[in-house]
DOKOLPA-409096 format. One record per residue (C-alpha): residue in three letters; y, x, z. Coordinates in steps of 0.001 Angstrom, whole numbers, padded with zeros to 6 digits, always signed. Example, Ala and Ser with C-alpha at 12.3 -4.5 7.8 and 13.67 -1.06 7.14 Angstrom:
BEGIN
ALA-004500+012300+007800;SER-001060+013670+007140;
//
This chain:
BEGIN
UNK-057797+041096+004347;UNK-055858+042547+007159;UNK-054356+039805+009717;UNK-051424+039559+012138;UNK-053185+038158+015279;UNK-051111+036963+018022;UNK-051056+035415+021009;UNK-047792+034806+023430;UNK-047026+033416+026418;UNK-043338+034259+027861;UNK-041669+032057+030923;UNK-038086+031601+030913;UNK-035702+029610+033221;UNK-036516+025903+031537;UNK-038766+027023+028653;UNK-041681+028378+027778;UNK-043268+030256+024887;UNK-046678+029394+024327;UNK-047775+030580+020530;UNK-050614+031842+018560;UNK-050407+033042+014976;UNK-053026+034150+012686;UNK-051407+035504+009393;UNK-052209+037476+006487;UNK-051363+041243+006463;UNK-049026+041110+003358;UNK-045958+038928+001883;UNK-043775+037378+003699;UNK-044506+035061+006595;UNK-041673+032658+007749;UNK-040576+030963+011367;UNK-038669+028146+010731;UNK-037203+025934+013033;UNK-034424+024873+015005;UNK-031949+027051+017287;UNK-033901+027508+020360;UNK-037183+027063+019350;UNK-038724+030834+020170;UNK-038398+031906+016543;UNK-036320+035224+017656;UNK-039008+035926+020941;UNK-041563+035661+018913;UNK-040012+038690+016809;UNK-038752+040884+020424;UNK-042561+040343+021907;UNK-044253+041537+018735;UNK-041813+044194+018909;UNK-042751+045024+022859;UNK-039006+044394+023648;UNK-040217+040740+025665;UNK-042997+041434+028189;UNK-045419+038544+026767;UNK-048564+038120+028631;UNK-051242+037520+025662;UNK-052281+040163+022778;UNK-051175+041377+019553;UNK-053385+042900+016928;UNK-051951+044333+013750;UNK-054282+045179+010654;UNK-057054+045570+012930;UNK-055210+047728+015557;UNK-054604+046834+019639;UNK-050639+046970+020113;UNK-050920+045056+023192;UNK-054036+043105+025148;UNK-053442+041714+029030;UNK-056755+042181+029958;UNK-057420+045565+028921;UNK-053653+046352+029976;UNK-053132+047823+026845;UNK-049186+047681+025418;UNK-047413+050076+023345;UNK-043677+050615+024276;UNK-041268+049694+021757;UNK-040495+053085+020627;UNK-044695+053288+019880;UNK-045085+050160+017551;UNK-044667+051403+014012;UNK-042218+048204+012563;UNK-038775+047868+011492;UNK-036524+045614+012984;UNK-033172+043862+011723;UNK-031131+041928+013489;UNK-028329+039606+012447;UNK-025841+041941+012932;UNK-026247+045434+010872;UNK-025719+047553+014442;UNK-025381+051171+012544;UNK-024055+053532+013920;UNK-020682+054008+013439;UNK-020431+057565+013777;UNK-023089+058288+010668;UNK-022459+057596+007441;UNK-024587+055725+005046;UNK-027050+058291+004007;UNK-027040+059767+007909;UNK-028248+055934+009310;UNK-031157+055672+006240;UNK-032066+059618+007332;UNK-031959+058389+010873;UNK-034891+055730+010260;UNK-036537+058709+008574;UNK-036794+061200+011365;UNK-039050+058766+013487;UNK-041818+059265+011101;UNK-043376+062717+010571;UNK-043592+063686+006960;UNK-047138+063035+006510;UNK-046894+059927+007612;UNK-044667+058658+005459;UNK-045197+055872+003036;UNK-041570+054812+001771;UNK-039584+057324+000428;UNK-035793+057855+001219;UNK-035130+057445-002683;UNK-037140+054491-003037;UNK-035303+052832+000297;UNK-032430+053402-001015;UNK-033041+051992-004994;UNK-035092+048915-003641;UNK-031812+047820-001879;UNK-029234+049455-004303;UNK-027536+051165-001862;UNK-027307+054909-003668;UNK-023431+054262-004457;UNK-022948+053910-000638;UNK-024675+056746+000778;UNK-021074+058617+001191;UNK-019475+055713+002646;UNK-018295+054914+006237;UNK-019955+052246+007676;UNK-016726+050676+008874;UNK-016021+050252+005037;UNK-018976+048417+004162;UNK-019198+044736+003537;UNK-021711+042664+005722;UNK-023901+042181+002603;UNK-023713+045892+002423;UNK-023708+046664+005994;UNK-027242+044435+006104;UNK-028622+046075+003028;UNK-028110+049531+004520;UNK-029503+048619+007537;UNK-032868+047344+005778;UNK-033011+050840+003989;UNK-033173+052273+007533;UNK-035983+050296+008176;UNK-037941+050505+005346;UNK-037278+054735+005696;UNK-039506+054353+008870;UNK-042337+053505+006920;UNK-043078+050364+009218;UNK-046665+048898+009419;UNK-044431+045915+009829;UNK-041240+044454+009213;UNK-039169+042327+011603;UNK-036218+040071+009611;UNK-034069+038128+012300;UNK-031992+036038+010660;UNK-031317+039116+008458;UNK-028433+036847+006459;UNK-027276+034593+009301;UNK-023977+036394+009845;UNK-023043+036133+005913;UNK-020889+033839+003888;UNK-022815+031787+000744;UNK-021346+034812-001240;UNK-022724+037866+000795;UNK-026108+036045+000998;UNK-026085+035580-002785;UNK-025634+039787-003122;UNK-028604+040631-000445;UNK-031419+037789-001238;UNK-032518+039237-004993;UNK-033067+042722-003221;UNK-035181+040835-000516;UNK-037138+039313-003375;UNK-037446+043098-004818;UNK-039221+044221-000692;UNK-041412+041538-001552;UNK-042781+042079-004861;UNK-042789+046068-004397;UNK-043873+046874-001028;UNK-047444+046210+000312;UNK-045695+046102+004043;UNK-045962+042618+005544;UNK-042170+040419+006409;UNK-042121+038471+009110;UNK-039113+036639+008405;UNK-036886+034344+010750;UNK-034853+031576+009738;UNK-033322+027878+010048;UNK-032126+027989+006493;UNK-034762+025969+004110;UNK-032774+027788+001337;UNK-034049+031170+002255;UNK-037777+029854+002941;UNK-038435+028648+000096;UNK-037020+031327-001786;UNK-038825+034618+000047;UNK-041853+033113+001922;UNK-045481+032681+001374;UNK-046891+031826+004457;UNK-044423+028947+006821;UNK-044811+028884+010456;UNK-042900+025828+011813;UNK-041871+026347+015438;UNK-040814+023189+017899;UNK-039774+024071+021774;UNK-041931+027170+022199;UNK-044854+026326+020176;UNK-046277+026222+016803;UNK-045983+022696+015516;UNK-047746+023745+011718;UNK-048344+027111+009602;UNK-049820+027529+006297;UNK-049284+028696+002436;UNK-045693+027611+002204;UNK-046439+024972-000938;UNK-048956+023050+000655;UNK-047049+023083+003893;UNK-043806+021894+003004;UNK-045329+019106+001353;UNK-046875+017706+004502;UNK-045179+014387+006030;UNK-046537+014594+009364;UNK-044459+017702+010473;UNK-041508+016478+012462;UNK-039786+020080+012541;UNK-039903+019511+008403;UNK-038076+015995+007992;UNK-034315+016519+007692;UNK-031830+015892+004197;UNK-033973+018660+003196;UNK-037041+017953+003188;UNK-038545+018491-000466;UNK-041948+019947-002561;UNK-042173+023456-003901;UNK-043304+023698-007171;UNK-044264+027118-009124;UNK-044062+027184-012529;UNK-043602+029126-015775;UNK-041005+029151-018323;UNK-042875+027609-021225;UNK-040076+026127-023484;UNK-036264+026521-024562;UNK-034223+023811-026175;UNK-031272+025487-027392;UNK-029416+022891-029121;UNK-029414+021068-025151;UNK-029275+024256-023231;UNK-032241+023529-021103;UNK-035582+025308-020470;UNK-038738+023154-020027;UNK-040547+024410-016301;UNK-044745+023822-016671;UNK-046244+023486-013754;UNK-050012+022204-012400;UNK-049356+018698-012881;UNK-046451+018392-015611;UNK-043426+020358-016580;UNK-039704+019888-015402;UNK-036464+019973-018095;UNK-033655+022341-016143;UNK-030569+024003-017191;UNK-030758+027013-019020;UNK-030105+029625-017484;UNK-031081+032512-018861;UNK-034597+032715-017948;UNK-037505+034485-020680;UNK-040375+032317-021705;UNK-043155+032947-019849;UNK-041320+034094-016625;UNK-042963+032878-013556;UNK-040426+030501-011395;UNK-040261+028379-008391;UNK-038464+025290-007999;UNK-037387+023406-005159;UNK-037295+019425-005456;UNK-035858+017668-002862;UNK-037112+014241-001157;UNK-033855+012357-001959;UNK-033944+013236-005562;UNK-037283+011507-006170;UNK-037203+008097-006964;UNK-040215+005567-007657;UNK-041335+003235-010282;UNK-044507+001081-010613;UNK-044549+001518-014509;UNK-043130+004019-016833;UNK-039155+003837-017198;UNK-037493+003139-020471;UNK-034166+003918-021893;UNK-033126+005893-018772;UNK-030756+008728-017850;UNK-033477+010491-015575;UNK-035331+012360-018538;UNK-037882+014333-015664;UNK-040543+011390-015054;UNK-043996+012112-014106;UNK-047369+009969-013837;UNK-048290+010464-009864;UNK-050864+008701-007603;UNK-049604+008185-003359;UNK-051159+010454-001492;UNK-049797+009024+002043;UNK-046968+007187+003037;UNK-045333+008469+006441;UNK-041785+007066+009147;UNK-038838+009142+007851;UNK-036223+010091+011139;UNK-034996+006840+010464;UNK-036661+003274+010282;UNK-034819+002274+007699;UNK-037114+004955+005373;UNK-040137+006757+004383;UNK-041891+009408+003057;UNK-044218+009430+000248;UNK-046594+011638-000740;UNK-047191+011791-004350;UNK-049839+013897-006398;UNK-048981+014877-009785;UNK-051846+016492-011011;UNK-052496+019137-008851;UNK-049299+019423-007342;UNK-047906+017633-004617;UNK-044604+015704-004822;UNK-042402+013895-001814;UNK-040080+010893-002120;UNK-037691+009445+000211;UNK-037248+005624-000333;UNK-036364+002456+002008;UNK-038885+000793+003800;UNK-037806-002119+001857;UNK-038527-000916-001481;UNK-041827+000637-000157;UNK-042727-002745+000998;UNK-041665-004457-002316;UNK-043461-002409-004686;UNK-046248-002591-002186;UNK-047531+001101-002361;UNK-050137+002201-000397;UNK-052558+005542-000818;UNK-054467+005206-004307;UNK-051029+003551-006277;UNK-050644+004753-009187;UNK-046562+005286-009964;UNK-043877+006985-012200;UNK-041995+009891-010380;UNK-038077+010027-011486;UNK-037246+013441-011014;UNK-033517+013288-010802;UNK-032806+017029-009385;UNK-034491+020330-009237;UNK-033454+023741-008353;UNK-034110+027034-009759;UNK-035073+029519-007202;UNK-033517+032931-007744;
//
């Protein structure tokens, strides 16, 4: 399969970007991290706006190489790039910024369609409007469309949602899900919100001052417990799953996954419709044999995996392996310590959250 191979070395005033990447050449790939960690110069070298020293090879083609001084100006590399803020122009209107991103491409060259940029973000009802009238989850949505209308061989997301409220973000992330299940272009796709990972990515790059602390498929990564750039209040498994099972007399849907199944709230969700859930570290709670007569209904038979520090002393991580699926808990040291787990325990996960993705 086609790979994104790079290699970057920038020096700033009291930092220095030092990365190599090797990902695959479809879905989307996510840099997480912190503010500050190189996530965004990453993104401007690939796109030959940062003079990196190193080499970048798309699908199999040289866009830039330091020792054979090869390096395509900006205006060469075939990619779309959004930033956080929309930046149209203000003088077009809708359908005149989408035909803009056109024009850069000859016709036979052309792989997205203007009609099919413009129904994969829902954005035909706007093509007469002003951009000065446009909401930011419409002003971001357009500005995707132009994007995807240069038929990029890649596509840049910089915090893409960054600038919108909770609301705004809800409106624009099911069309990002759409880019991803429709177009064979590959995302890379910044971020420091675990909300929007989890939800859009495939592959997870975590980033830490400059460099590339992990990256991997985004299940088995966020379940590691050695990543410092991972352990926060959100640290948490991702589980995908299938809709096997409704209970409509308790409103709730029954979530199979490799390892067990999961009893959420309905909500609205076909049987058989493939799902991923998000179960936080906090929610997890332990118990050497299986709980009776309890509120927490979710419980699942699990082995320890590994047993890791959390940020603070007074806790830890556990690993947990339900089947083939990999679980995390967050528990005091003191309770680790009194039920005496170590790798090879076998346990009862309590499952008191989970979250619906999408």
């Amino acid at each position: 399969m086609d790979r994104i191979l790079a290699d970057f070395n920038i020096s700033y005033s009291g930092f220095t970007l030092d990365v190599q990447l090797n990902l695959p050449g479809r879905g989307v790939s996510a840099l997480f991290g912190p503010s500050g960690c190189g996530k965004t110069s990453v993104l401007r070298a690939m796109a030959g706006l940062e003079r990196a020293r190193g080499r970048l090879q798309i699908a199999g083609e040289v866009w830039q190489d330091a020792e054979s001084r090869v390096f395509l100006p900006a205006h060469q590399r075939p990619l779309g790039y959004v930033f956080q803020e929309a930046s149209l122009f203000p003088h077009l209107n809708v359908r005149r910024n989408v035909e803009y991103g056109m024009k850069r491409v000859e016709p036979a060259q052309r792989k997205v369609s203007l009609e099919q940029a413009v129904d994969l973000l829902g954005i035909g009802p706007l093509m007469d409007r002003k951009t000065d009238s446009l909401s930011g989850g419409e002003r971001q949505r357009v500005a995707i469309a132009r994007a995807l209308a240069t038929s990029p061989r890649l596509l840049l997301l910089d915090e893409p949602l960054a600038a919108l409220d909770t609301q705004r973000k809800s409106e624009v992330l099911p069309y990002l899900e759409l880019l991803h299940k429709q177009l064979d272009i590959p995302v890379l796709y910044v971020s420091h919100a675990m909300e929007e990972v989890t939800r859009l990515a495939d592959t997870l790059v975590v980033m830490d001052g400059g460099r590339v602390a992990i990256a991997g498929p985004l299940v088995e990564t966020l379940s590691r417990i050695d990543v410092p750039g991972l352990a926060s209040e959100e640290t948490g498994a991702l589980l995908e799953g299938v809709v096997s099972e409704r209970d409509e007399r308790w409103h709730l849907v029954r979530i199979s996954f490799g390892g067990g199944s999961l009893w959420l709230r309905d909500s609205g969700l076909t049987v058989g419709a493939g799902v991923r859930l998000r179960v936080l570290a906090r929610d997890v709670s332990i118990a050497l044999q299986e709980p009776q007569a309890s509120s927490i209904q979710n419980v699942l038979p699990c082995v320890v995996r590994a047993i890791a520090p959390d940020t603070h002393p007074s806790q830890q991580l556990v690993q947990l392996a339900c089947g083939e699926s990999l679980l995390l808990a967050r528990i005091t040291s003191r309770a680790c310590d009194t039920l005496g787990l170590a790798a090879g325990s076998p346990v009862w996960a309590q499952v008191k959250s989970a979250a619906l993705l999408g």
